[in-house]
C-alpha positions as CSV (number, residue, x, y, z in Angstrom):
1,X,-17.0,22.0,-28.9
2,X,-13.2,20.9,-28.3
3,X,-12.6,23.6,-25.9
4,X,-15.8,22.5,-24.1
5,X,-14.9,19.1,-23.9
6,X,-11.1,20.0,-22.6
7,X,-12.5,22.7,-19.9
8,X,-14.7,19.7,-18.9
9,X,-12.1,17.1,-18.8
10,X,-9.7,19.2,-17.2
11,X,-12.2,20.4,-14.4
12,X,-13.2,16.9,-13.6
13,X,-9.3,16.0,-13.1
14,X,-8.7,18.7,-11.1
15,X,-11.6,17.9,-8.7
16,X,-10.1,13.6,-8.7
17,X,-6.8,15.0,-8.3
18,X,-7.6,17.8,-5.1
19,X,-9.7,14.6,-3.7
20,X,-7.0,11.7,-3.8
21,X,-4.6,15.0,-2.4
22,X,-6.7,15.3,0.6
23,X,-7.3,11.3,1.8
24,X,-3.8,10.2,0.7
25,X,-2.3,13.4,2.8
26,X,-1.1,12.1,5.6
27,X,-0.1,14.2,8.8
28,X,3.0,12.5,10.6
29,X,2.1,11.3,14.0
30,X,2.0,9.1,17.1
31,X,-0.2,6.4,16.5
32,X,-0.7,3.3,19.1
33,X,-0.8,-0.6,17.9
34,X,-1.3,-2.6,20.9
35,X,-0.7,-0.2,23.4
36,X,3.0,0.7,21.8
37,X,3.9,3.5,20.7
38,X,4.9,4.4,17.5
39,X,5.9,7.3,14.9
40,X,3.6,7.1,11.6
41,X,4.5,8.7,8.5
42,X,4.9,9.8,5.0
43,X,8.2,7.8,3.3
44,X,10.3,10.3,2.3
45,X,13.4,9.6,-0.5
46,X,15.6,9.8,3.2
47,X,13.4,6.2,4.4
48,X,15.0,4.1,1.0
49,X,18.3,2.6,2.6
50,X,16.4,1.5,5.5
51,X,13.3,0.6,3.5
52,X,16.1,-1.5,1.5
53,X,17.4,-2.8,5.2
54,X,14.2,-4.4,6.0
55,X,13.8,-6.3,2.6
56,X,16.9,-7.6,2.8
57,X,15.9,-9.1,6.5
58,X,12.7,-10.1,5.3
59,X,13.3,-11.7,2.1
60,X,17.0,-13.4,3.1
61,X,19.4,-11.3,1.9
62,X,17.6,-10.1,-1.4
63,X,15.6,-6.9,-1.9
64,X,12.9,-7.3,-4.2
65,X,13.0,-4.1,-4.9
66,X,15.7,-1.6,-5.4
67,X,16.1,2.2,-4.5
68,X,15.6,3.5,-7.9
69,X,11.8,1.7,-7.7
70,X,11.3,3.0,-4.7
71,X,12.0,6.1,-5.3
72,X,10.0,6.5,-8.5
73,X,7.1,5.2,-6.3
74,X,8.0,8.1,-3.9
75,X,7.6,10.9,-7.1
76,X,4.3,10.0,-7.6
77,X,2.4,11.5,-5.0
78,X,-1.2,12.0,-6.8
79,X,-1.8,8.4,-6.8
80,X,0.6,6.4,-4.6
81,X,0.9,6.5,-0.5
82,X,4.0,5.0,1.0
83,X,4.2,4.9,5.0
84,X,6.3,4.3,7.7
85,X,6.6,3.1,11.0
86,X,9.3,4.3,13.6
87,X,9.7,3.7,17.4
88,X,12.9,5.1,18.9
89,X,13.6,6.6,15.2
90,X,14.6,3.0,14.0
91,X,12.2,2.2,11.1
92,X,10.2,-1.0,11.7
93,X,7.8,-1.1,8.9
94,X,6.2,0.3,5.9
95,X,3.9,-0.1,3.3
96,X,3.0,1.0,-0.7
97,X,-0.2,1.7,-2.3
98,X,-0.9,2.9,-5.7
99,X,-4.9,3.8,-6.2
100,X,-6.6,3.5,-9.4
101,X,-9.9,5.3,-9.9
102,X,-10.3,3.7,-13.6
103,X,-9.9,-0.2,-12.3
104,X,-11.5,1.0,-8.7
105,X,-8.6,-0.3,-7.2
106,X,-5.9,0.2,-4.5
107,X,-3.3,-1.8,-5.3
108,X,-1.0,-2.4,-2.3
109,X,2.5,-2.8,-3.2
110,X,4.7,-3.9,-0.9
111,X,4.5,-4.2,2.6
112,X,7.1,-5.3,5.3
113,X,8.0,-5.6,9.1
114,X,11.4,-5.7,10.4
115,X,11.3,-9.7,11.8
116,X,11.5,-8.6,15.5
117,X,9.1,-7.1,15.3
118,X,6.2,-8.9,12.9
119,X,3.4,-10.2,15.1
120,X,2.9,-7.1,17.1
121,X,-0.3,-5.7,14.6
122,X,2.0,-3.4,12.8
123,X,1.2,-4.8,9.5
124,X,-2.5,-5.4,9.8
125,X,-2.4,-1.8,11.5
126,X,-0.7,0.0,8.3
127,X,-2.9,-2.3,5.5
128,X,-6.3,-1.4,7.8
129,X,-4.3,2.4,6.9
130,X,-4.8,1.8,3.1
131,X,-7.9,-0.2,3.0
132,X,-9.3,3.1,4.8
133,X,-8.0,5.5,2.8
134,X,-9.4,3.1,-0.6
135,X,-13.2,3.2,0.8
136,X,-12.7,7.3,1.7
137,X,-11.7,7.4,-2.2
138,X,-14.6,5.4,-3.2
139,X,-12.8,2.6,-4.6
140,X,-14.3,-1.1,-4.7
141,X,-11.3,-3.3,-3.7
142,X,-8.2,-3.5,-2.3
143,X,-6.0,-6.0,-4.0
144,X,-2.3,-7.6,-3.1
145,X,-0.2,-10.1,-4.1
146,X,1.7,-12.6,-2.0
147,X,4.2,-15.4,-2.4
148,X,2.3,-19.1,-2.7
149,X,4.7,-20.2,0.3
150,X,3.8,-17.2,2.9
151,X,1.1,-18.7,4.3
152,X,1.9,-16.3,7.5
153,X,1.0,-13.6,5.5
154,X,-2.0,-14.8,3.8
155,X,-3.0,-15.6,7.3
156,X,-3.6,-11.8,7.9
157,X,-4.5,-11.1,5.1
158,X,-7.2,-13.3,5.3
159,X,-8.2,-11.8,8.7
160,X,-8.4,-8.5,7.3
161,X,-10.8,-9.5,5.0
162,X,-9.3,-10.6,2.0
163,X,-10.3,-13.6,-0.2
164,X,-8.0,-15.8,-2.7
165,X,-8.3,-14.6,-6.3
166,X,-6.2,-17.0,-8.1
167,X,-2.8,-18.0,-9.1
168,X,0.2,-16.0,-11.0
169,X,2.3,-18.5,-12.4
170,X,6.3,-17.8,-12.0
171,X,5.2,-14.3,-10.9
172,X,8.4,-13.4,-8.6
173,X,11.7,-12.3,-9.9
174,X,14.7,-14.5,-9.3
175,X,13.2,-17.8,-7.8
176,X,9.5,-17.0,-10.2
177,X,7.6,-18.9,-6.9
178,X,3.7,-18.5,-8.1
179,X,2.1,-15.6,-6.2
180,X,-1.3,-15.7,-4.8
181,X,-4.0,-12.6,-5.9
182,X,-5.8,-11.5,-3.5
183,X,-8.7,-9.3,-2.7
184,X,-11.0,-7.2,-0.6
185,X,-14.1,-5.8,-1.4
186,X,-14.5,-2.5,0.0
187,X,-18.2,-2.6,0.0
188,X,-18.5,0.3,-1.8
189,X,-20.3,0.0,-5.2
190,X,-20.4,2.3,-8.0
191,X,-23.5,4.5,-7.8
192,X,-21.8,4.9,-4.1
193,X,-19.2,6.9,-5.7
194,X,-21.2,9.2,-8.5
């Protein structure tokens, strides 16, 4: 009976496992965001200092989050997607998703645009990416958290589709500003993805 239930276990695994391997695969290539255009790919370990460069624009001199985080988001490949976006090889953007089949959740990260270049559709362009790849896997929302004060941000996110959720208290390190849930119902429901 054990051996049943662990060949059973094991096979259904396997098939989650070769299903989140083929959406979350991504092919580098030219993609075009308002008629620009621009390199799209997988972050690679190699993308972290200027991953790092772009927080530190962003977020005034800080970096949320530091290389080592990054690059244990990079070694799990089965269930996160981190991409980039290049034009003239500089790195502009890029985003993080982790997906959870047990919550039915893709949980995005972190996102960021280099500031000369925010307001050009990169970043709705590369979280339209992940809310894509979350419906192709079956998964009911897509879910983010944002700083109380970037009401830019919420802006988008908002146009994407995304509705408030509530408050975290003193959620951000350092300055613990209240961060803002929010969500997006995929439309897919759960006898969509038996």
């Amino acid at each position: 009976m054990l051996k049943k239930f662990k060949d059973w276990y094991r096979q259904i695994f396997q098939v989650q496992e070769a299903k989140y391997q083929d959406v979350l695969d991504i092919k580098n290539h030219e993609v075009y965001i308002q008629d620009v255009a621009y390199f799209l790919a997988k972050a690679q370990f190699t993308d972290i200092p200027e991953m790092l460069g772009i927080e530190r624009a962003v977020y005034g001199g800080k970096t949320p989050w530091d290389s080592a985080a990054f690059a244990s988001e990079l070694r799990r490949e089965t269930d996160r997607l981190y991409l980039v976006l290049r034009r003239n090889d500089r790195l502009l953007a890029f985003i993080g998703c982790t997906f959870n089949d047990v919550k039915s959740d893709a949980h995005i990260t972190n996102i960021a645009v280099v500031t000369d270049y925010q307001n050009r559709g990169l970043g709705h362009f590369l979280i339209a990416v992940m809310i894509k790849k979350a419906r192709h896997l079956g998964l009911q929302q897509v879910s983010l958290e944002v700083r109380r004060s970037n009401v830019r941000a919420q802006s988008l996110y908002q146009d994407l589709g995304f509705e408030k959720a509530g408050i975290k208290k003193g959620y951000y390190f350092g300055d613990h500003e209240d961060a803002v849930d929010m969500v997006l119902t995929t439309g897919i429901s759960d006898h969509d993805t038996v």
